[in-house]
C-alpha positions in Angstrom: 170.9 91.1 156.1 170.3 87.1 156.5 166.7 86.4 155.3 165.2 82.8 156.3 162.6 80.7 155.3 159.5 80.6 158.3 159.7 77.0 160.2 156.9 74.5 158.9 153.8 75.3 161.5 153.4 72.0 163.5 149.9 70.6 163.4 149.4 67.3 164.0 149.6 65.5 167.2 150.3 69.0 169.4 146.4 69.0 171.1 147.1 69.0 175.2 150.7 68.2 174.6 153.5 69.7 177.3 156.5 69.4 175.3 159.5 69.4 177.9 162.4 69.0 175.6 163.8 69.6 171.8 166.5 68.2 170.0 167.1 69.5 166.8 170.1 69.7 163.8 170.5 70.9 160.4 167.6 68.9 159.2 165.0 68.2 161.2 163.9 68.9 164.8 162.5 66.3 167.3 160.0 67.7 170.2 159.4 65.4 172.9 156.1 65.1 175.0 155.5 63.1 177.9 152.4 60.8 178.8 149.8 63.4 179.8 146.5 62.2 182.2 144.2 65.4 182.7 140.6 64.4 183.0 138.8 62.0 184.6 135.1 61.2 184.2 133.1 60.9 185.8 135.2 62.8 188.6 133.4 61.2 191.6 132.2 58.0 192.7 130.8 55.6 195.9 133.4 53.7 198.1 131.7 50.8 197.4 133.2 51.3 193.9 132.5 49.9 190.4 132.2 53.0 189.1 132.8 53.0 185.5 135.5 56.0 184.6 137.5 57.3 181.4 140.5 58.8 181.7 141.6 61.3 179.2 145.1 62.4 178.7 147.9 62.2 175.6 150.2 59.8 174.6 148.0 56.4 175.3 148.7 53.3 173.2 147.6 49.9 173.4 149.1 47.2 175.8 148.5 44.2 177.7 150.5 46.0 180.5 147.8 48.4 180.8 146.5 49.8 184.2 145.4 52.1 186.6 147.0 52.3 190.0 144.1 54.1 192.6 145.9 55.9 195.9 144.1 56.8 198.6 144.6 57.5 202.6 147.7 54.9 202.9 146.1 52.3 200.6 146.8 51.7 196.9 144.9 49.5 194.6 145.7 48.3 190.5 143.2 47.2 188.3 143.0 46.8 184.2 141.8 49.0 181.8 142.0 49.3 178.0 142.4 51.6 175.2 139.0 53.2 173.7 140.1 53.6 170.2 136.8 56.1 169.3 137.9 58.6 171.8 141.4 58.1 172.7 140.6 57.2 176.5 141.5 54.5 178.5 138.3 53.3 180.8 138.5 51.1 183.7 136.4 50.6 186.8 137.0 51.5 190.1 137.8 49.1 193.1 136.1 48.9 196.4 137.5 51.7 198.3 135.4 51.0 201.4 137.6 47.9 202.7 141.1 46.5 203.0 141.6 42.5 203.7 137.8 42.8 204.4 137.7 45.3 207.1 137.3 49.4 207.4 140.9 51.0 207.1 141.9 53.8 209.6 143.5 55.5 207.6 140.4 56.2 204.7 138.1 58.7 205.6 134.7 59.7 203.5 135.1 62.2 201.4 138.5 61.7 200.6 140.5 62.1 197.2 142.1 59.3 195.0 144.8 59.8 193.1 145.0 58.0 189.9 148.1 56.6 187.6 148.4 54.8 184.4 151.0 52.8 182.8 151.9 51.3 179.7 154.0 48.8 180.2 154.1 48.4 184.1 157.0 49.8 185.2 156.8 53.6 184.7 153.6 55.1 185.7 152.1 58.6 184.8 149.7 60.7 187.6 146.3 62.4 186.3 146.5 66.1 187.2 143.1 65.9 188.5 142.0 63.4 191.7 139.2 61.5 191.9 136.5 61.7 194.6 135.6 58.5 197.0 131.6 59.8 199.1 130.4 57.4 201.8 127.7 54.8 200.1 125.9 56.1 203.3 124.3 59.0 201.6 120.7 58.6 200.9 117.6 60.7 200.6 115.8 61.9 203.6 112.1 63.1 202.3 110.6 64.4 198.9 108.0 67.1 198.1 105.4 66.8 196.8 104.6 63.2 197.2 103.0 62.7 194.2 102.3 64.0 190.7 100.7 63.8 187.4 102.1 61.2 184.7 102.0 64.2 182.3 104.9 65.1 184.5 106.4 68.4 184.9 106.4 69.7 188.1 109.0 70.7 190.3 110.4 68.2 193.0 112.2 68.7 195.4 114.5 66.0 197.2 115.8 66.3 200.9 119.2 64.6 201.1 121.5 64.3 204.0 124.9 64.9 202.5 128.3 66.9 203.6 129.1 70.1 201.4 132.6 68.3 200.6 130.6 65.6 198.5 128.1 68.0 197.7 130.9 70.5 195.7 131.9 67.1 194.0 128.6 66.1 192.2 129.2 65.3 188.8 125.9 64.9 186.4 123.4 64.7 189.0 121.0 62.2 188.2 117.2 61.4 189.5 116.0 58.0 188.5 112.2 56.8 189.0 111.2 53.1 188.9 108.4 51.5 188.8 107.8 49.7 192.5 107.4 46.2 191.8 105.0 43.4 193.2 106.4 40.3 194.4 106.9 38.0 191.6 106.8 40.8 189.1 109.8 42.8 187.5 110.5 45.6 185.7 113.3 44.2 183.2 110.2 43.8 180.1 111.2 45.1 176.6 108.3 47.8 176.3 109.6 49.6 179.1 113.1 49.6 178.3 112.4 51.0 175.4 110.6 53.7 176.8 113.1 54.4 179.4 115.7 54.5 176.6 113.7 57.6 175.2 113.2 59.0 178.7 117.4 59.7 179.3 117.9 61.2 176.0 116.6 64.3 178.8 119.8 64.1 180.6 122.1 67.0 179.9 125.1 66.4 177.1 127.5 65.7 179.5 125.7 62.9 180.9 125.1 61.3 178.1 128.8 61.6 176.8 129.8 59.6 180.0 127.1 56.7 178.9 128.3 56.3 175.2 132.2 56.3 176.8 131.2 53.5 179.7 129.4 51.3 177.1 132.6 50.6 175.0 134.3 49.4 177.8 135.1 46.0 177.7 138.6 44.2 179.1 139.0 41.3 180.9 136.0 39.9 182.9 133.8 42.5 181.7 134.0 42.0 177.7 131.1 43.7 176.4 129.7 44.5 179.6 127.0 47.4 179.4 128.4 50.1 183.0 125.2 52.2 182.6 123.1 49.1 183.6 122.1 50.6 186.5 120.0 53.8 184.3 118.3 51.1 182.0 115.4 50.2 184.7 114.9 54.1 185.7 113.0 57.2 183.9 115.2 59.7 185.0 115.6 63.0 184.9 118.8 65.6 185.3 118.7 67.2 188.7 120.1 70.5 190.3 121.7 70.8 194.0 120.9 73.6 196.1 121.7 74.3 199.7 120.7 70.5 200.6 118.3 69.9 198.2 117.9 68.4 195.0 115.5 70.2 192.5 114.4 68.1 189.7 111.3 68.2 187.0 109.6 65.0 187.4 109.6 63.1 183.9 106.5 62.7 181.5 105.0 58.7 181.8 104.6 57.6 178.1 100.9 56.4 177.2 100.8 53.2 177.0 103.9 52.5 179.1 101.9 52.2 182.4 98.4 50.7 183.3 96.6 54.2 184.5 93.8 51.9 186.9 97.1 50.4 188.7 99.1 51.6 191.9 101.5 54.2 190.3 103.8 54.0 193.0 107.7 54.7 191.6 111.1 54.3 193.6 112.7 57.9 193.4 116.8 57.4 193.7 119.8 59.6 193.0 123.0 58.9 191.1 125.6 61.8 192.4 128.0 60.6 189.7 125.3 60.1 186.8 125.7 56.6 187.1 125.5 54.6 190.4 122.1 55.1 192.5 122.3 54.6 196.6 119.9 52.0 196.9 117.8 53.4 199.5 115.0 54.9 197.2 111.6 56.8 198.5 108.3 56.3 197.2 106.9 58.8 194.8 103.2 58.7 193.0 102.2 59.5 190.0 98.4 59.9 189.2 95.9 59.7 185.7 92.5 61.3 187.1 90.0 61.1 184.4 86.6 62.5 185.9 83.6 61.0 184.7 80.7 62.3 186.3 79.0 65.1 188.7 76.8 65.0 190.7 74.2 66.9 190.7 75.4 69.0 187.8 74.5 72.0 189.2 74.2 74.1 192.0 73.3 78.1 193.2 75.9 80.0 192.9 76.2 80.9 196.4 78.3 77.9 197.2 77.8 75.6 200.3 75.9 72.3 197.6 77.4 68.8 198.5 78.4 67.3 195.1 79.5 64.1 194.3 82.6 63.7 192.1 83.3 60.2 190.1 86.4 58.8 187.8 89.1 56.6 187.3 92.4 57.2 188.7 91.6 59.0 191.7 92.9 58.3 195.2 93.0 59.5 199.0 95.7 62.2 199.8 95.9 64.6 202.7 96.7 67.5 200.1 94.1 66.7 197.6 92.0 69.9 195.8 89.6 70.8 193.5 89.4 73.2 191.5 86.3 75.5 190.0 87.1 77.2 186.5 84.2 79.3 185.1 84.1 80.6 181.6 84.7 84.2 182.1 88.4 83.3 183.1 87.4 83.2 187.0 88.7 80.2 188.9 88.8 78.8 193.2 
């Protein structure tokens, strides 16, 4: 019998690898691997483009060569990207899909796919197993309920939104953003609330999150340094959930101190499908800080019918506005 010595187990350099062929002899063995593009993230984005994506895949190394070739319909679009050396991903954005030499193309129709590939060196390119999704930036919310809530936040909301169930099947970190609804002259770029809204996304689901730290790092030419989840930094916003046209969401807790509670709490309520681009076309949504501060009279029989007058700060005119009557035996109307 003819007893041999187990091969050394490979395990460096193997993760996501398709190794296609081997070459070996009596001393070593050589396994090759092609370029590999698998992932793309986030998977979807507006025709008007700019979405910032990473694309993951094996075999990446740094070049000036380096881009991304977008096909789509009949058309087919280059741009640069670079190398993230912390995860291993090259990040780019994406072009405007929407036009070609400034007018609609016949040949690209909302949803469609994209289908992207990356070179090296710019000759051979390499295509990402996965496509990308181009939705119409025509998409845009059609009605919300309720119309208001409390700043203590909370409550379920519920978003009407007129959307096609191909784009619908392709949302990717669904996103609700609400910003404050500035007076003319004013703006909401001021350092307190940044910081507050900073807090405010860490509520956005892992994934989400992963996408911002990737699209910050991005950075090649006539972009160095340039911060993709700009869009998010003005918005409280809060992860949403798509159902059977609508979007159900928990409306985000107002930080004291953040907001004047006297004021007009009126907030723009928009959607990112992607987690990362809103459509523009926002709603109005308003939050609320009753603090009561007087009754009166104080008292009345208790077989109903007394006219009483109620006083605070905070309170406003709604066509769904209640009070409610809590006793201290646990009874309530």
């Amino acid at each position: 019998s003819v007893i041999l010595n187990r091969p050394k187990m490979i395990e460096k350099n193997t993760d996501n690898r398709i190794f296609t062929d081997i070459f070996a002899n009596d001393d070593s063995i050589l396994f090759y691997a092609p370029i590999r593009v698998y992932n793309i993230h986030p998977s979807c984005g507006p025709s008007k483009g700019g979405t910032a994506i990473s694309i993951t895949g094996t075999g990446f190394v740094n070049s000036d060569k380096l881009r991304v070739r977008f096909t789509y319909g009949d058309l087919s679009q280059e741009v640069q990207c670079m190398l993230d050396n912390a995860t291993n991903s090259l990040v780019c954005k994406t072009p405007k899909f929407e036009e070609y030499d400034g007018e609609k193309h016949p040949s690209v129709h909302l949803p469609c796919d994209c289908y992207l590939s990356v070179t090296m060196d710019g000759i051979n390119y390499s295509e990402c197993e996965m496509p990308f999704k181009i939705y119409s930036n025509e998409i845009s919310l059609t009605s919300l309920v309720p119309k208001s809530g409390s700043v203590k936040g909370g409550s379920d909301l519920t978003l009407l939104i007129d959307i096609d169930q191909t784009t619908a099947d392709s949302i990717h970190n669904l996103t609700v953003g609400f910003q404050p609804k500035s007076k003319k002259g004013q703006t909401t770029n001021n350092p307190s609330r940044l910081d507050a809204n900073k807090n405010s996304r860490q509520s956005l689901n892992d994934s989400s999150q992963r996408g911002s730290r990737v699209n910050i790092t991005a950075g090649f030419e006539g972009n160095q340094g340039r911060d993709f989840t700009s869009e998010l930094v003005n918005y409280t916003c809060a992860e949403g959930r798509y159902e059977n046209g609508q979007i159900i969401c928990k409306v985000p807790t107002l930080p004291p101190g953040q907001f004047d509670p006297d004021s007009n709490l009126q907030y723009n309520v928009d959607i990112a499908l992607n987690g990362q681009q809103f459509t523009g076309k926002p709603l109005i949504f308003r939050y609320y800080d009753i603090r009561l501060t007087s009754i009166d009279p104080p008292f009345a029989q208790s077989e109903g019918g007394a006219s009483i007058n109620i006083s605070g700060r905070g309170i406003y005119d709604s066509q769904i506005k209640r009070f409610k009557f809590a006793c201290d035996n646990g009874g309530e109307r």
